[in-house]
Biopython code that builds the backbone (N, CA, C, O; Angstrom):
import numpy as np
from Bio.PDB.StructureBuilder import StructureBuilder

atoms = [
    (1, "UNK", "N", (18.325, 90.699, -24.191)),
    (1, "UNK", "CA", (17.212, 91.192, -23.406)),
    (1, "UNK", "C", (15.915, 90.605, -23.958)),
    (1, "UNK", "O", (15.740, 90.415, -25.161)),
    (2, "UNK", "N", (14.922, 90.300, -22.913)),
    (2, "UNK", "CA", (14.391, 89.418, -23.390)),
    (2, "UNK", "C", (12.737, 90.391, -23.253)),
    (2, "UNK", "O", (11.960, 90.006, -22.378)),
    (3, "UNK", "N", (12.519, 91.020, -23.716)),
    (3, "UNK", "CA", (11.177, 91.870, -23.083)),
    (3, "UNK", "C", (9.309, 91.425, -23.291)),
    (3, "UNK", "O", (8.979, 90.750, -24.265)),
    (4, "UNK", "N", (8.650, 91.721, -22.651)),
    (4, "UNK", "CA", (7.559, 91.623, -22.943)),
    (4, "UNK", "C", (7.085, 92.133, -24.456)),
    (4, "UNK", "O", (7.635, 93.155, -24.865)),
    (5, "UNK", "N", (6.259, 91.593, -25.174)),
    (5, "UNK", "CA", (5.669, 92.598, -26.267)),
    (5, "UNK", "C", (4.170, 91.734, -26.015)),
    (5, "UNK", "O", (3.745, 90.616, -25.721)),
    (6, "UNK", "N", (3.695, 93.198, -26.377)),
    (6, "UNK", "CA", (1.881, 93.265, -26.386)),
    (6, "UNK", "C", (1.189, 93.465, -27.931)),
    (6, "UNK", "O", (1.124, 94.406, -28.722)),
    (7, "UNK", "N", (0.836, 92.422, -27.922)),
    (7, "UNK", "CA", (-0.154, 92.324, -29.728)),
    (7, "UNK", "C", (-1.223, 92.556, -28.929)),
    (7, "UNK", "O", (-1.511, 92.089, -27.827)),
    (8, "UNK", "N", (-1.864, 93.468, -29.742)),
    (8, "UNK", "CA", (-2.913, 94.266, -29.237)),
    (8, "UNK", "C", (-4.132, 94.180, -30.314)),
    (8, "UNK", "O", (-5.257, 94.642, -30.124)),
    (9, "UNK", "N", (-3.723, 93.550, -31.389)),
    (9, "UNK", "CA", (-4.826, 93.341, -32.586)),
    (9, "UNK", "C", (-5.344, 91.842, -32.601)),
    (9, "UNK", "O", (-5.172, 91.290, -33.687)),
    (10, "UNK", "N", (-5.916, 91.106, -31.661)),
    (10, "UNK", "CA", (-6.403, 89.978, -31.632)),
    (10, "UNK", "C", (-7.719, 89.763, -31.512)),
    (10, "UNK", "O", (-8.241, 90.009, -30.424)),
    (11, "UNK", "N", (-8.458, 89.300, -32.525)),
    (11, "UNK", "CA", (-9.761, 88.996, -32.193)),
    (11, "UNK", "C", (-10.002, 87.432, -31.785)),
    (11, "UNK", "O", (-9.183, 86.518, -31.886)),
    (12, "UNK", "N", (-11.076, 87.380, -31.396)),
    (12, "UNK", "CA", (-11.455, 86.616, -30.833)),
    (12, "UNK", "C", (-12.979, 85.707, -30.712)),
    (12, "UNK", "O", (-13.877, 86.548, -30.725)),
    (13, "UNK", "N", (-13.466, 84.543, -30.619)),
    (13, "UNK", "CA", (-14.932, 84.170, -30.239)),
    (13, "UNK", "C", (-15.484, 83.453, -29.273)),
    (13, "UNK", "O", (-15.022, 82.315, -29.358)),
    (14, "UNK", "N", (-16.016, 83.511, -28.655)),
    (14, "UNK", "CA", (-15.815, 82.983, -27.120)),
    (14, "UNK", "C", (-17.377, 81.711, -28.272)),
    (14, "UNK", "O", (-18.106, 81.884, -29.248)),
    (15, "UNK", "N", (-17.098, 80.637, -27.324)),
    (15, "UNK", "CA", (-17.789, 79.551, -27.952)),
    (15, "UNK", "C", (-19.524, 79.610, -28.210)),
    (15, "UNK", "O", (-20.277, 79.292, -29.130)),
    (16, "UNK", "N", (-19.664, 80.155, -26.961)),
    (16, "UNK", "CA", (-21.582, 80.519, -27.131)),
    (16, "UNK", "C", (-21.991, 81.376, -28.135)),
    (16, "UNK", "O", (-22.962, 81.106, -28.842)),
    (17, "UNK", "N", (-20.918, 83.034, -28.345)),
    (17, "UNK", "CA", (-21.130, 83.450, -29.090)),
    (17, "UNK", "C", (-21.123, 83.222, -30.809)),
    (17, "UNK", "O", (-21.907, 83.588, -31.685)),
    (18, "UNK", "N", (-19.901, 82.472, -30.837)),
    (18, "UNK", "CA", (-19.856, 81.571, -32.146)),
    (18, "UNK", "C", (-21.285, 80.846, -32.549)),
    (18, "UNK", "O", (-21.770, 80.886, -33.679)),
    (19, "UNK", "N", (-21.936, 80.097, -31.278)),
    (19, "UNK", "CA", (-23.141, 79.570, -31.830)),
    (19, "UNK", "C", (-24.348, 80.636, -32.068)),
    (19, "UNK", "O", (-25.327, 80.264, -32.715)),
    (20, "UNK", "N", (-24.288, 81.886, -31.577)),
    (20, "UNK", "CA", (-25.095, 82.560, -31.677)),
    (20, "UNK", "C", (-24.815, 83.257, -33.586)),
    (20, "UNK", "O", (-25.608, 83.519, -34.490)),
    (21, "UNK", "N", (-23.612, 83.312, -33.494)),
    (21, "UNK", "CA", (-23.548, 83.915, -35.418)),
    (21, "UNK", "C", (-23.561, 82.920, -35.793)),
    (21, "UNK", "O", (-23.750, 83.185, -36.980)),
    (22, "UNK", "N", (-23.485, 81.342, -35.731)),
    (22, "UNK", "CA", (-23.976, 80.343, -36.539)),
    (22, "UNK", "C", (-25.933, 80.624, -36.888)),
    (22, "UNK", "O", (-26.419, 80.782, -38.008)),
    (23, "UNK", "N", (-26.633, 80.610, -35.682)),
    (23, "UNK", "CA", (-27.624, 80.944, -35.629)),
    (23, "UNK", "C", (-28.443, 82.280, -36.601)),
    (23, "UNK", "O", (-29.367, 82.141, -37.403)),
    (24, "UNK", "N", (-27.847, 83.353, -36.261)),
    (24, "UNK", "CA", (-27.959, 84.339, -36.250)),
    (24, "UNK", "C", (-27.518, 85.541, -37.582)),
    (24, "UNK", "O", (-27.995, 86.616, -37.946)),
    (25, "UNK", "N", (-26.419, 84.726, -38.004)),
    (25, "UNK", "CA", (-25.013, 85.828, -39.175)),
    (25, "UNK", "C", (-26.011, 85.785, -40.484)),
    (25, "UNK", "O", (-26.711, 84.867, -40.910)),
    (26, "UNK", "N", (-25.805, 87.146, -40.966)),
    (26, "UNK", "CA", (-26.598, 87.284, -42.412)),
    (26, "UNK", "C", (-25.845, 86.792, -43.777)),
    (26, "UNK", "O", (-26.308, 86.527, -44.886)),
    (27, "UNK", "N", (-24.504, 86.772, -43.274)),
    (27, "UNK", "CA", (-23.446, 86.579, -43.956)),
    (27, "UNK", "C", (-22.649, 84.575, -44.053)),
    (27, "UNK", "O", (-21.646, 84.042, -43.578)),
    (28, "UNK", "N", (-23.717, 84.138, -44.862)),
    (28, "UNK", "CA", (-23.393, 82.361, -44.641)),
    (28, "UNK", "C", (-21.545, 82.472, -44.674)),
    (28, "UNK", "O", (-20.947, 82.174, -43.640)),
    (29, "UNK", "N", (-20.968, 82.790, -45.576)),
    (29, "UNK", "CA", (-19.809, 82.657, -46.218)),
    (29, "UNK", "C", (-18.715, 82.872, -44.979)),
    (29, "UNK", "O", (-17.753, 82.142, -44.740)),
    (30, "UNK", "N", (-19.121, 84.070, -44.254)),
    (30, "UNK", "CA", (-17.951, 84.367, -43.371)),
    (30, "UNK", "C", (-18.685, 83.604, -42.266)),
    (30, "UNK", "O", (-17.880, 83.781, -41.351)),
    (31, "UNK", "N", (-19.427, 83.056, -41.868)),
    (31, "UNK", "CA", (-20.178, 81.971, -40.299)),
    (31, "UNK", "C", (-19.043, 81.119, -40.998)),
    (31, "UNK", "O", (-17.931, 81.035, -40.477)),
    (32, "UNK", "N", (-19.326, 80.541, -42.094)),
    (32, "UNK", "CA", (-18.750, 79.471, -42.378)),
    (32, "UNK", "C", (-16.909, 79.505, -42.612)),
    (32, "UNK", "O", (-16.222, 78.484, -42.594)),
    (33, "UNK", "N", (-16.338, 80.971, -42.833)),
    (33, "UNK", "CA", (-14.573, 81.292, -42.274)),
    (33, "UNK", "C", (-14.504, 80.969, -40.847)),
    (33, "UNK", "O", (-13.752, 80.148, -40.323)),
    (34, "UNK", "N", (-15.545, 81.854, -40.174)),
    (34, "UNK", "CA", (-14.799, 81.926, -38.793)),
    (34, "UNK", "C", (-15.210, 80.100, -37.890)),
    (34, "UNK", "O", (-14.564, 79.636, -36.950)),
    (35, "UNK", "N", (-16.276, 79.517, -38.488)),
    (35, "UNK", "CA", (-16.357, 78.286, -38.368)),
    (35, "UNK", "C", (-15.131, 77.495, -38.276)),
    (35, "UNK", "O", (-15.050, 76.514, -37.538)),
    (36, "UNK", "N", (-14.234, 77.884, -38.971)),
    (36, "UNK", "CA", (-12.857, 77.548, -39.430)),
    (36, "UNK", "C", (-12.050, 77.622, -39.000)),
    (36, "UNK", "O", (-11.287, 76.670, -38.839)),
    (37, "UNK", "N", (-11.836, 78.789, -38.609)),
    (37, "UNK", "CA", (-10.393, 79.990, -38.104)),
    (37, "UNK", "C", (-10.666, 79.141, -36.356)),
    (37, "UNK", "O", (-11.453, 79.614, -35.536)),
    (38, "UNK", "N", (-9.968, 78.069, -36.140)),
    (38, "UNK", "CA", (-9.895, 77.614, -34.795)),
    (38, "UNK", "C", (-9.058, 78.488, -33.647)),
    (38, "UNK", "O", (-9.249, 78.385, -32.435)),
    (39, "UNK", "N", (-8.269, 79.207, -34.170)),
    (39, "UNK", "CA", (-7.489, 79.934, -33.662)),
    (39, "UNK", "C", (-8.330, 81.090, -32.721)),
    (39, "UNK", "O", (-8.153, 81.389, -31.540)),
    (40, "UNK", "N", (-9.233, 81.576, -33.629)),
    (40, "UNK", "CA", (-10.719, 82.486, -33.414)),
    (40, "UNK", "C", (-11.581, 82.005, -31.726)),
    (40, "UNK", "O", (-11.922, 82.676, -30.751)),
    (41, "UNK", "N", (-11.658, 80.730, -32.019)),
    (41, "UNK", "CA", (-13.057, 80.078, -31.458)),
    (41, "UNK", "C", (-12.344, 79.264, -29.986)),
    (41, "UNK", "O", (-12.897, 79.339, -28.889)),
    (42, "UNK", "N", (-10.950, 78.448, -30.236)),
    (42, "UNK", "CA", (-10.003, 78.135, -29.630)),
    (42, "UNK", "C", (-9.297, 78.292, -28.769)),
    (42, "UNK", "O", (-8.086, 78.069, -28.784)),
    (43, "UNK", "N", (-10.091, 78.801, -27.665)),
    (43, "UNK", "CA", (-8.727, 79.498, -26.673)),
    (43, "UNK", "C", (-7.720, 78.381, -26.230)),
    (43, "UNK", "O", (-6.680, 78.998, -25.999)),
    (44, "UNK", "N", (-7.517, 77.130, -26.009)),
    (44, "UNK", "CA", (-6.993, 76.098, -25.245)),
    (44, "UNK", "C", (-5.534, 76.299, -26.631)),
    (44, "UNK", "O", (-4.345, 76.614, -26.593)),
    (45, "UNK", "N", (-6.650, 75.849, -27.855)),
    (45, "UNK", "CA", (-5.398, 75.762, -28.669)),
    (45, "UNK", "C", (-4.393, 76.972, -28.715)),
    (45, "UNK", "O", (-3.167, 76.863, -28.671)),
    (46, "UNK", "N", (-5.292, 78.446, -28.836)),
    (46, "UNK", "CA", (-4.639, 79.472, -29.106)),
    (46, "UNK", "C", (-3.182, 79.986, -27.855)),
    (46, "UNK", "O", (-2.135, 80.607, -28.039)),
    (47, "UNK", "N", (-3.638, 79.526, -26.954)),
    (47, "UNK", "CA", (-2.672, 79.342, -25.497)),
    (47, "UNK", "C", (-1.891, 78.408, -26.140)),
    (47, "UNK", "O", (-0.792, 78.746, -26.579)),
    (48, "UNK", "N", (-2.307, 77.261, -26.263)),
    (48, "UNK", "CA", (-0.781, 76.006, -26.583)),
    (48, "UNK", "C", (-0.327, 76.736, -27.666)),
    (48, "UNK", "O", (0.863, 76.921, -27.411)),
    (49, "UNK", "N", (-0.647, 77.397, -29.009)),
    (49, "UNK", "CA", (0.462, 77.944, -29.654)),
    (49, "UNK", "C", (1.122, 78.999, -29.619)),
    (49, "UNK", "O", (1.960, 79.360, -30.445)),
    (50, "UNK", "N", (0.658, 79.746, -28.318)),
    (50, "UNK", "CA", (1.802, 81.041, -28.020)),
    (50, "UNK", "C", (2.689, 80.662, -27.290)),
    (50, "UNK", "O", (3.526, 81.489, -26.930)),
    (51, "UNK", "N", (2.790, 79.137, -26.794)),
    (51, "UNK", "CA", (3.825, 78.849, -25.782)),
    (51, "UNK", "C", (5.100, 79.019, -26.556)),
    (51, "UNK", "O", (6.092, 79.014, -25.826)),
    (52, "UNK", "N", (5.401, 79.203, -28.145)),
    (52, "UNK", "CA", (6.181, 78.849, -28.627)),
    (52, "UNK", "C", (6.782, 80.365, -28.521)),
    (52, "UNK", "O", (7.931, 80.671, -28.837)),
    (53, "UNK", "N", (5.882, 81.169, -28.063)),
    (53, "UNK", "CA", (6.695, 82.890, -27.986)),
    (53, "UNK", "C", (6.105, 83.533, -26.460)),
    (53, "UNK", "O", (5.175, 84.338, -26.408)),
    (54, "UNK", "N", (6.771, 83.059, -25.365)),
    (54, "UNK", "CA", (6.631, 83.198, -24.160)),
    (54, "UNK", "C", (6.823, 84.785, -23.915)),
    (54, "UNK", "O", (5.978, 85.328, -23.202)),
    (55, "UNK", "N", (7.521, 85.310, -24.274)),
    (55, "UNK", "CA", (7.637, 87.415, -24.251)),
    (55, "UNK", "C", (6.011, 87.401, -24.542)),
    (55, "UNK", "O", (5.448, 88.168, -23.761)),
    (56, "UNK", "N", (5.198, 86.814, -25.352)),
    (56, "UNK", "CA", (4.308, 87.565, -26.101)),
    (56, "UNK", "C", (2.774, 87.983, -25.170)),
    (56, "UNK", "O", (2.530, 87.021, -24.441)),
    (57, "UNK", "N", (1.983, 88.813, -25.036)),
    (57, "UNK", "CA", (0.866, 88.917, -24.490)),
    (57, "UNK", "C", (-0.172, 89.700, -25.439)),
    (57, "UNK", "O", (-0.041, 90.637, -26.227)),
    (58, "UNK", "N", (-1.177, 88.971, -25.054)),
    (58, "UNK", "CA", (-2.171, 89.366, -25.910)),
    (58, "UNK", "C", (-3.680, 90.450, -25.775)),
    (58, "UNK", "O", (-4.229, 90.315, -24.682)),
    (59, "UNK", "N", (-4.187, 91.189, -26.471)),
    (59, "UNK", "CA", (-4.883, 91.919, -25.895)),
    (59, "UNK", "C", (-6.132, 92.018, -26.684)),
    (59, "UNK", "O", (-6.324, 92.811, -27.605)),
    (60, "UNK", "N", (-7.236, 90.842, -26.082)),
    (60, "UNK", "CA", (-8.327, 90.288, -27.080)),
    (60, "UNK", "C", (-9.190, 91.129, -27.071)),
    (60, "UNK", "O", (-9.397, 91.930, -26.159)),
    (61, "UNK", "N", (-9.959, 91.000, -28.393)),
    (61, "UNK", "CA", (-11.406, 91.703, -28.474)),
    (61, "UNK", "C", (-11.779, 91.023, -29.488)),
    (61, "UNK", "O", (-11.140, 90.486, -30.393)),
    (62, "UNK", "N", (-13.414, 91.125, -29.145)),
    (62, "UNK", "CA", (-14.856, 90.473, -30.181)),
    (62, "UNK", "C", (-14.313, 90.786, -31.700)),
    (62, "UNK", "O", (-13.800, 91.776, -32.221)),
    (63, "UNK", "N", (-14.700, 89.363, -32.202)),
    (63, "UNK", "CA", (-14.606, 89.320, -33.663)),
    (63, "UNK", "C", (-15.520, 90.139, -34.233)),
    (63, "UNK", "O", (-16.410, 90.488, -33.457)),
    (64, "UNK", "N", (-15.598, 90.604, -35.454)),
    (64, "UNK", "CA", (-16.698, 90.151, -36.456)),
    (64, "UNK", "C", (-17.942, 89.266, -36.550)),
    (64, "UNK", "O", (-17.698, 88.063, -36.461)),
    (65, "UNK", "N", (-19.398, 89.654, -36.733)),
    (65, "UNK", "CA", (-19.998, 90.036, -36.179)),
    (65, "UNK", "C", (-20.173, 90.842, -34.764)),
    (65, "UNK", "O", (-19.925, 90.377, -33.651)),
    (66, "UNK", "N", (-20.503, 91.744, -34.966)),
    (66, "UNK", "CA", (-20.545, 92.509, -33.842)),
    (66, "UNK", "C", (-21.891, 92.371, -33.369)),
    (66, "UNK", "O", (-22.504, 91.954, -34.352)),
    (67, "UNK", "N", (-22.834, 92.506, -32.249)),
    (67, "UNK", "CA", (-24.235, 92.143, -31.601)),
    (67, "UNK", "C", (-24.983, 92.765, -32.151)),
    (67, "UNK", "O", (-26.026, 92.114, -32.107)),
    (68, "UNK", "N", (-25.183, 93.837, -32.782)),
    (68, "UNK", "CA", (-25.531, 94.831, -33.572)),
    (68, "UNK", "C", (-25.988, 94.383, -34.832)),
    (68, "UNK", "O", (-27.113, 94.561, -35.300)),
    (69, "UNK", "N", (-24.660, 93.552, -35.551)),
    (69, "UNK", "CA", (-24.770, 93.131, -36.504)),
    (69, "UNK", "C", (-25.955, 91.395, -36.889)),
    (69, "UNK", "O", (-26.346, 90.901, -37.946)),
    (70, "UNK", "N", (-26.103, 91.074, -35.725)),
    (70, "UNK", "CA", (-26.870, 89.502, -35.550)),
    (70, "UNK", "C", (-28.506, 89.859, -35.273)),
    (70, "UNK", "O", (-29.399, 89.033, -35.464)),
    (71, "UNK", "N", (-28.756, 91.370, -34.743)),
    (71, "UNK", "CA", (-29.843, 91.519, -34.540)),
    (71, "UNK", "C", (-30.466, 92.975, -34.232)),
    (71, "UNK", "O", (-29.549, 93.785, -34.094)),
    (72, "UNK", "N", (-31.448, 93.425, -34.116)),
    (72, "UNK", "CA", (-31.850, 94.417, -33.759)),
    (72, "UNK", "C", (-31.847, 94.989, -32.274)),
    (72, "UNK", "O", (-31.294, 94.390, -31.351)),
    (73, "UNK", "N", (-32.381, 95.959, -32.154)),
    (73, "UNK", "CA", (-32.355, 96.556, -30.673)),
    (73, "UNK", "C", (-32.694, 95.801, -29.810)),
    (73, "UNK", "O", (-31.962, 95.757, -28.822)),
    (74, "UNK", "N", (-33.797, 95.007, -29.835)),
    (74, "UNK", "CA", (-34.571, 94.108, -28.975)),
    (74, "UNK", "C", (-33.720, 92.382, -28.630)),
    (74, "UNK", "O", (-33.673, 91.564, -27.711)),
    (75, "UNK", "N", (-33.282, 92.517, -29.728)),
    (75, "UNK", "CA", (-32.184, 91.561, -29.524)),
    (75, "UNK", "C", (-30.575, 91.577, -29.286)),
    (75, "UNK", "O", (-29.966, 90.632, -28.784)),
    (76, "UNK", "N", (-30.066, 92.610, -29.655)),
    (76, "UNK", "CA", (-28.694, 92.689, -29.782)),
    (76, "UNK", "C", (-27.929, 92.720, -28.377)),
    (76, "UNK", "O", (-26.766, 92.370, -28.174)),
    (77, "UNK", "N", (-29.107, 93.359, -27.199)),
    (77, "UNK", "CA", (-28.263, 93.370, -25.860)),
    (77, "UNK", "C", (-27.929, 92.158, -25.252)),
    (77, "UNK", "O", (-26.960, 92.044, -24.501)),
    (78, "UNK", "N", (-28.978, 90.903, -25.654)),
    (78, "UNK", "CA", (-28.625, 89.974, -25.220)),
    (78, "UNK", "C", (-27.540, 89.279, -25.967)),
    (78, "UNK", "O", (-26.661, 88.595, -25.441)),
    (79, "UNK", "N", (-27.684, 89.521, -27.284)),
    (79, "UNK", "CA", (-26.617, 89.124, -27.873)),
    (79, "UNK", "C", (-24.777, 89.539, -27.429)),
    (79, "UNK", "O", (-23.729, 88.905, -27.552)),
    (80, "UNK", "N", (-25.095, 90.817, -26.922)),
    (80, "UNK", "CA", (-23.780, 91.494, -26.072)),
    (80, "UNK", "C", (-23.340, 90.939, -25.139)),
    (80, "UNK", "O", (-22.205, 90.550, -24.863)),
    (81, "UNK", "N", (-24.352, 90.898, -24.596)),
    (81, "UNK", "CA", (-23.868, 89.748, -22.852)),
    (81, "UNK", "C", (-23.654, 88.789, -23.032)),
    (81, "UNK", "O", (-22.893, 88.396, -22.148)),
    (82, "UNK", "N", (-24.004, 87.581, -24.142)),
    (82, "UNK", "CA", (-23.217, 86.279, -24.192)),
    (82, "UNK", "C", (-21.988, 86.769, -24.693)),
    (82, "UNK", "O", (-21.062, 86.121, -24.206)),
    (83, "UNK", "N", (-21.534, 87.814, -25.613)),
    (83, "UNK", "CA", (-20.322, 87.923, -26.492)),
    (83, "UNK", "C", (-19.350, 88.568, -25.090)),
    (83, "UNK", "O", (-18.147, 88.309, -25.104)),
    (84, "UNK", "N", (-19.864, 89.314, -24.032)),
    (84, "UNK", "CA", (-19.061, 89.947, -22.788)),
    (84, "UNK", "C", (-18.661, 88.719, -21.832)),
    (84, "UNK", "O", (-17.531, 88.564, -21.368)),
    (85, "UNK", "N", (-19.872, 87.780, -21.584)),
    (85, "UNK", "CA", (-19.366, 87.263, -20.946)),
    (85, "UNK", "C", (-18.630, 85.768, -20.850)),
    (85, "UNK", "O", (-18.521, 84.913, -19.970)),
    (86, "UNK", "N", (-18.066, 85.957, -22.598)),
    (86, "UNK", "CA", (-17.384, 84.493, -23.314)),
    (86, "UNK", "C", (-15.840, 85.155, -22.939)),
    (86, "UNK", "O", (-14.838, 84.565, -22.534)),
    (87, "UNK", "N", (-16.074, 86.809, -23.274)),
    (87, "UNK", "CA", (-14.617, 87.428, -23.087)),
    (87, "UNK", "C", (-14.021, 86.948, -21.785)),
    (87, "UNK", "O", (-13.100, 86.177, -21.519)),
    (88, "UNK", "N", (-15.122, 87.888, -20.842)),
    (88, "UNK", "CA", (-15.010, 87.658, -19.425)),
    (88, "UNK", "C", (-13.832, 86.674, -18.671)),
    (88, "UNK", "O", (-12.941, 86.978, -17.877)),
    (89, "UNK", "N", (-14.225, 85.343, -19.277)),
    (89, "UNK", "CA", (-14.454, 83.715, -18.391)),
    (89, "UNK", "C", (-13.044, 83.637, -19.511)),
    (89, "UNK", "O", (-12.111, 83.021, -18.995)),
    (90, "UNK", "N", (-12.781, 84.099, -20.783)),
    (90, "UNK", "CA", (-11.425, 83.858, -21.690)),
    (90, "UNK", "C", (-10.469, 84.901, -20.639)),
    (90, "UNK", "O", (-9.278, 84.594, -20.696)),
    (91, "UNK", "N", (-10.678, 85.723, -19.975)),
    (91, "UNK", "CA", (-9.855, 86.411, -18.981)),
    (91, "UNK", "C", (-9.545, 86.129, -18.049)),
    (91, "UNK", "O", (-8.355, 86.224, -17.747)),
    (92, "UNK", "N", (-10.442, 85.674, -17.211)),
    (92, "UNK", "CA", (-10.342, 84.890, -16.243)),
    (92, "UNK", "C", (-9.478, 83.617, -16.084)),
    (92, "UNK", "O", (-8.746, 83.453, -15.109)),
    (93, "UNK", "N", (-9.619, 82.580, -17.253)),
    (93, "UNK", "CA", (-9.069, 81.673, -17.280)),
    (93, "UNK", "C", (-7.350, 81.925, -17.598)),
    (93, "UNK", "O", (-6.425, 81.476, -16.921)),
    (94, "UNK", "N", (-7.272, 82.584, -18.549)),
    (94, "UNK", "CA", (-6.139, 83.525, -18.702)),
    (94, "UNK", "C", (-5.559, 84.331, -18.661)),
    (94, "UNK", "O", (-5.021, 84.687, -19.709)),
    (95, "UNK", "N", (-5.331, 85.075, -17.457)),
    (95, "UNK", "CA", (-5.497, 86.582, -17.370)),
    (95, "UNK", "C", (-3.995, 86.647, -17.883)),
    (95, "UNK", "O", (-4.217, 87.691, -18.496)),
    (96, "UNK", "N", (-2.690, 86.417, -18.141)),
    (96, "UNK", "CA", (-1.843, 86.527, -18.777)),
    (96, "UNK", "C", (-1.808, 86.919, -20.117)),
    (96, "UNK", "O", (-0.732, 86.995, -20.711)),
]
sb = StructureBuilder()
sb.init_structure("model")
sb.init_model(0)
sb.init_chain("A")
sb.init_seg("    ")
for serial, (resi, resn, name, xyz) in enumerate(atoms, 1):
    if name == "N":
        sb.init_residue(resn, " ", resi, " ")
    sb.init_atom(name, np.array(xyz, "f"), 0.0, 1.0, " ", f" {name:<3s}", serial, name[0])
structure = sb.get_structure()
């Protein structure tokens, strides 16, 4: 039997927002992990390597930095809406 399973602990960075915690992160050390973590930033790649576990589906949410965390009140909403709507367009393209 071959069943669906749902990983439900996946984070994620949609690409604009990545440039916004390059910009933005108080924290050089971890800009410069998740700089890294392609898997993170990657959706094209992160799709080509689940092909290898076809049952599997995934259930994304915002990394580290959170909008909150990049800026204050006056800034952080906009910071939300690029991070919503990187998710968005990663759903869209993949809604699987």
């Amino acid at each position: 039997m071959n069943s669906t399973k749902i990983d439900i602990y996946n984070h994620v960075m949609p690409l604009a927002y990545l440039e916004l915690v390059k910009q933005h992160g108080k924290e050089p050390g971890m800009v410069k992990r998740m700089s890294k973590l392609r898997m993170l930033w990657d959706m094209e790649a992160r799709v080509k390597m689940l092909e290898a576990w076809p049952e599997v589906q995934q259930v994304i949410s915002l990394a580290v930095p959170s909008p909150d965390m990049l800026g204050g009140p006056d800034e952080s909403p906009a910071y939300a809406r690029v991070a919503n709507e990187g998710m968005a367009e990663i759903c869209r393209r993949w809604p699987d």
